[in-house]
N, C-alpha and C positions, 0 to 999 in steps of 0.2 A: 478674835475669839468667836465674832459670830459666825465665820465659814470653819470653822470644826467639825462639819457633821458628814464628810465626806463626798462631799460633791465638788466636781469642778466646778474652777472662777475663769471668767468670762472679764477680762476688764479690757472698759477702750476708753483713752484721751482721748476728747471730745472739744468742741468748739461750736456754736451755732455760727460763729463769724467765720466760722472754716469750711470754704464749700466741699474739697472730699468729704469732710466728717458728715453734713448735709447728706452728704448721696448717700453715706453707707447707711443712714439712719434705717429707712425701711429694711436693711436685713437684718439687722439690730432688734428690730420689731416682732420682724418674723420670729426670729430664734429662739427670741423671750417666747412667743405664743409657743411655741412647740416644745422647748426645755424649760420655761419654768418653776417646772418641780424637780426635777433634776440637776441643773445646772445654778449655780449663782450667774450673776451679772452686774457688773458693776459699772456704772456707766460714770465715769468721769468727767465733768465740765471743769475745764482751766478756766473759763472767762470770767471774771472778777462779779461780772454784773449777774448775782443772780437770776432776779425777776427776768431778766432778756430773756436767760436760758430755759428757765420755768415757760417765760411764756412762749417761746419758740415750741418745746416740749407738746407742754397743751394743744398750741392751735396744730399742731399736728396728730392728735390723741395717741401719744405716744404714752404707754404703760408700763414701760421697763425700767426700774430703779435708777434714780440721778441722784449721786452726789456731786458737790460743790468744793472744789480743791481752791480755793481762794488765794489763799496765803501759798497755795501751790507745794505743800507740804509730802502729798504724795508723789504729785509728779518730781519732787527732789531726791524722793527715798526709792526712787525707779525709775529705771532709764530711761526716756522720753527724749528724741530725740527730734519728734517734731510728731505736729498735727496731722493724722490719725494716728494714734499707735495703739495696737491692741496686743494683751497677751494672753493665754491660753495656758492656766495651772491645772494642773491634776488633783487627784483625790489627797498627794503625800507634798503639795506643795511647794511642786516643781512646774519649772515652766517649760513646756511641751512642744510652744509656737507662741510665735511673737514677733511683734517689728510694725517698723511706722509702715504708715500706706496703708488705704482701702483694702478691706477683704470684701469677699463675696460670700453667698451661704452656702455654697458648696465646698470651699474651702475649711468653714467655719465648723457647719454641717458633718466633715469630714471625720475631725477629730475629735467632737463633742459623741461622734457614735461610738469611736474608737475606744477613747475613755470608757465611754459607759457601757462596753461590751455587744454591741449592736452592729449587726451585718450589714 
């Protein structure tokens, strides 16, 4: 209920023990700096060990939203087939783009413009 307001979601299973999810961090970064008021982001940590992933997080000054799937409750209620997966929902919450494996931000970039009516 709290992505109601018409924006797209932005979600990626995450891993700081997962070196892809590692690399794709900085465009992750980026994406938040440039859509955060437009876009949600939900950034997914699987690994049980909070604190690692907080501080992983921090010592990188990473600012984009982390949740903690612990019990792994979301990643069961969606398909996740392996570490990175991100998907890409729309305004009427459908999924537009999606699947395991690094993206890039032009990829990403692509269809967050698409969505939101931008050339």
């Amino acid at each position: 209920s709290d992505f109601k307001d018409g924006k797209p979601i932005v979600i990626n299973f995450w891993s700081h023990k997962c070196s892809p999810c590692v690399q794709e961090m900085p465009t992750f970064q980026g994406l938040y700096e440039e859509y955060k008021d437009q876009v949600h982001f939900l950034m997914i940590n699987t690994f049980s060990d909070t604190s690692a992933s907080d501080n992983f997080v921090d010592s990188y000054h990473y600012t984009f939203p982390v949740y903690h799937d612990i019990n792994r409750q979301a990643r069961k209620s969606i398909y996740v087939p392996s570490l990175p997966t991100t998907y890409i929902i729309d305004q009427n919450f459908n999924v537009v783009r999606g699947g395991k494996g690094v993206v890039t931000y032009p990829m990403v970039k692509d269809v967050l413009d698409e969505l939101l009516g931008k050339e």
